[in-house]
C-alpha positions as CSV (number, residue, x, y, z in Angstrom):
1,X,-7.4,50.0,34.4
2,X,-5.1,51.2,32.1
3,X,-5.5,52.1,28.5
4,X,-2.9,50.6,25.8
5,X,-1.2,53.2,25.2
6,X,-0.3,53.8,28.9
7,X,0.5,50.1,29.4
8,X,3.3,50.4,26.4
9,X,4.5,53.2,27.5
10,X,4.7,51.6,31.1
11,X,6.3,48.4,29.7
12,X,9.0,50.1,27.2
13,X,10.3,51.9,30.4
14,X,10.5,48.9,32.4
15,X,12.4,47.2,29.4
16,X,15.0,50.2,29.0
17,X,15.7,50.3,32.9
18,X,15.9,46.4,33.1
19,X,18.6,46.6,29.9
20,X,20.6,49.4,31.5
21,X,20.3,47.4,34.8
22,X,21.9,44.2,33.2
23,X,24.4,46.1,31.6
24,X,25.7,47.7,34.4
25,X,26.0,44.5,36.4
26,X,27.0,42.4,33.4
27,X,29.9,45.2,33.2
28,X,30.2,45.2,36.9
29,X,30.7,41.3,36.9
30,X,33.7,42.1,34.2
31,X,35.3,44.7,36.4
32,X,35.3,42.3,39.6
33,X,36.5,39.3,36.8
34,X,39.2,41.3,35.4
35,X,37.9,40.8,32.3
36,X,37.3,45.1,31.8
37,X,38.5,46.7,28.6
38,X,37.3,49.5,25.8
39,X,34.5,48.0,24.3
40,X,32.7,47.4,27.9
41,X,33.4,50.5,29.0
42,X,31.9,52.1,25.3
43,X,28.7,50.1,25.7
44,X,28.3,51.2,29.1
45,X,28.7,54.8,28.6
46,X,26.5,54.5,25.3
47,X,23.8,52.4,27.7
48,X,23.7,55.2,30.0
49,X,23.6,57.6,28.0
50,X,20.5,56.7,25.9
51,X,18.6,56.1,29.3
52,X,19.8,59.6,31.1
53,X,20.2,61.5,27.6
54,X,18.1,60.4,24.4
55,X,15.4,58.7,25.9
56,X,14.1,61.4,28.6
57,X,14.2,63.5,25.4
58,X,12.3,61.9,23.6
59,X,9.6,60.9,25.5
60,X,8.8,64.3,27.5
61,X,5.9,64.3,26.1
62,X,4.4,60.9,26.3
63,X,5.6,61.1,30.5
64,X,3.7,64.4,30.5
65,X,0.8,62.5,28.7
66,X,0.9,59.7,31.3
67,X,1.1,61.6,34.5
68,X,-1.6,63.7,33.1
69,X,-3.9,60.6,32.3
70,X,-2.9,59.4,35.9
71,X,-4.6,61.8,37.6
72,X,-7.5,62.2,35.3
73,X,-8.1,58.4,35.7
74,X,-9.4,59.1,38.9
75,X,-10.7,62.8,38.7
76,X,-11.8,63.0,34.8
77,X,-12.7,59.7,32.9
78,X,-13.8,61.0,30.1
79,X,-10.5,63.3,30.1
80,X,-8.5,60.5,30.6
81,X,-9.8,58.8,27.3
82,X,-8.9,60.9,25.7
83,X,-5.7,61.6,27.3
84,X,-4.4,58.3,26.5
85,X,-5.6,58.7,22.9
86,X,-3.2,61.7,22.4
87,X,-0.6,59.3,24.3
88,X,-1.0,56.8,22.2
89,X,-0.4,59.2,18.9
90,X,3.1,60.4,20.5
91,X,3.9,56.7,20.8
92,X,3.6,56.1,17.4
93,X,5.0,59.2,16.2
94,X,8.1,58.1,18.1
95,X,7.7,54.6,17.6
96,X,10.8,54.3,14.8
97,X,12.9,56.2,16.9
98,X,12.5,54.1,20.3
99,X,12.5,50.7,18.1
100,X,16.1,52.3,17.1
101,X,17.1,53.2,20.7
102,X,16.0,49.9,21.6
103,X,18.5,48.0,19.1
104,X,21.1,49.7,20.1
């Protein structure tokens, strides 16, 4: 079963690598087209660079937090309770800042 915390944390990863995804074929589908120039080429680097760069960095802590609660899940209950709670309170300490990511 999984807590709240680790099923946002789940789903706003999913939603970055699906956005980087269509970005790179959306800018793929350009290239092939001829249709290629500066601005695709900026939001492609700036794309790939928030999943690769900004985002590992700013969720170390919350990926630590879920591959903990992963194996406590099984192993720990109790630990993984509480696990997730601290997971969910580096969510929302980060929550502005991956609403911003997210935007751009």
């Amino acid at each position: 079963m999984a807590y709240p915390p680790v099923a946002r944390l789940d789903e706003y990863l999913a939603a970055v690598t699906i956005a980087h995804e269509a970005i790179w074929e959306l800018r793929s589908a350009a290239i092939v087209l001829g249709l290629d120039d500066a601005r695709g080429d900026r939001l492609l680097r700036e794309a790939a660079d928030l999943v690769a760069s900004e985002l590992p960095g700013l969720l170390r802590e919350a990926r630590r937090l879920r591959a903990t609660w992963g194996d406590q899940e099984v192993l720990d209950p109790a630990a993984a309770t509480e696990t997730a709670r601290l997971l969910g309170d580096e969510l929302d300490r980060h929550k502005s800042a991956m609403l911003g990511l997210r935007a751009r």
